[in-house]
N, C-alpha and C positions, 0 to 999 in steps of 0.2 A: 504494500500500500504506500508507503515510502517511496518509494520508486516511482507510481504515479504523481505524487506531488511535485516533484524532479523534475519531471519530464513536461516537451512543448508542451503535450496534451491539456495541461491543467488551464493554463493560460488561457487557452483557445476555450475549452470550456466554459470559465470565469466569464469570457466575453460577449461567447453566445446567448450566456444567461442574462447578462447584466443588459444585453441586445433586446431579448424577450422583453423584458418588462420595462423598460424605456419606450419599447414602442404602445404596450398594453398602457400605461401613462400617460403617455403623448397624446394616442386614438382609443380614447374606451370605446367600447362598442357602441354602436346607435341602441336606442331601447326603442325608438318609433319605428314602425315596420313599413316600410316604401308601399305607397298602393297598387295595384294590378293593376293587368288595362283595362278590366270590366268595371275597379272600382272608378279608374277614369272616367271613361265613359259613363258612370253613372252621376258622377259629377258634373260631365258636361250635360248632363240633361235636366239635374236637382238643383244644381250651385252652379250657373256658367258664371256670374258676377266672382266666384271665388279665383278663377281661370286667370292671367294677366298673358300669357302666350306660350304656344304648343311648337314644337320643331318635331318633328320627323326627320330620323337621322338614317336614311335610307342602308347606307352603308352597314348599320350594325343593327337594326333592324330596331331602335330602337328611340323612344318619344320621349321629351326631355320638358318637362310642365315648368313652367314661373307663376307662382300662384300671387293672388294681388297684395299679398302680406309678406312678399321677397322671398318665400318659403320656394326650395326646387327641387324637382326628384325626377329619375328617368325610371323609365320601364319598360319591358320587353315587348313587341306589338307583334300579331303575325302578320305578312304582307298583304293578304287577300283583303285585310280590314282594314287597310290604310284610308282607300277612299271613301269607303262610307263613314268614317269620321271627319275625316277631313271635310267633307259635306255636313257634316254634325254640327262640327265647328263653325264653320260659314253661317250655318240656318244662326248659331247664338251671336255670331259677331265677334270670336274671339280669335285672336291674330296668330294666324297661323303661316309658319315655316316648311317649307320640304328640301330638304337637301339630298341632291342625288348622290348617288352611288363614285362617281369620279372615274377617274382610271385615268391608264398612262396615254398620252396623246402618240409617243414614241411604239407604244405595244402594238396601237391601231395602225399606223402607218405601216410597221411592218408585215402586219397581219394584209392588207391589200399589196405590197409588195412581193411578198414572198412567194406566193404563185408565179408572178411572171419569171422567177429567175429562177424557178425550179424548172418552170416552163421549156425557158430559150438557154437556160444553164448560161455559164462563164464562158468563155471563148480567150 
């Protein structure tokens, strides 16, 4: 047991621990539990005045709410129910985001090149 005190090992330990619980310090857990998107949606139809603006973050499939008390939380959406909320939202008047998906402008270019010079090959 000696021998482990000795040794790098300890150290490394010492630090991982002291790691753990500076971060459990820093970030206690949240105790409020993020809402769903049906509790959303339930919201846009009970409370749209609680609403301040809705983004749709295409890319990661996911809805990111600012409520009118600064309060914000994101949540998971499937894609087929993007638009009939987003029509949801329009009918209450509450300012709505979509942000597409992106991609590389260079992936595309080469994706229409590439044919041709597999085509007519190099010379």
């Amino acid at each position: 047991m000696r021998r482990f005190f000795r040794s790098a090992a300890f150290p490394i330990l010492i630090v991982i621990v002291l790691a753990f619980f500076a971060q459990k310090l820093i970030n206690p857990p949240s105790s409020e539990k993020t809402p769903t998107f049906n509790e959303l949606r339930d919201q846009i139809e009970t409370r749209p005045t609680s609403i301040d603006s809705v983004t749709f973050e295409q890319k990661t499939e996911t809805v990111k709410v600012v409520e009118a008390d600064g309060d914000e939380y994101s949540t998971g959406y499937p894609p087929d129910l993007q638009a009939p909320v987003v029509n949801q939202l329009a009918r209450q008047g509450i300012e709505t985001n979509v942000e597409g998906t992106g991609g590389s402008s260079f992936l595309s270019i080469l994706t229409y090149i590439l044919p041709f010079v597999l085509f007519f090959g190099f010379w």
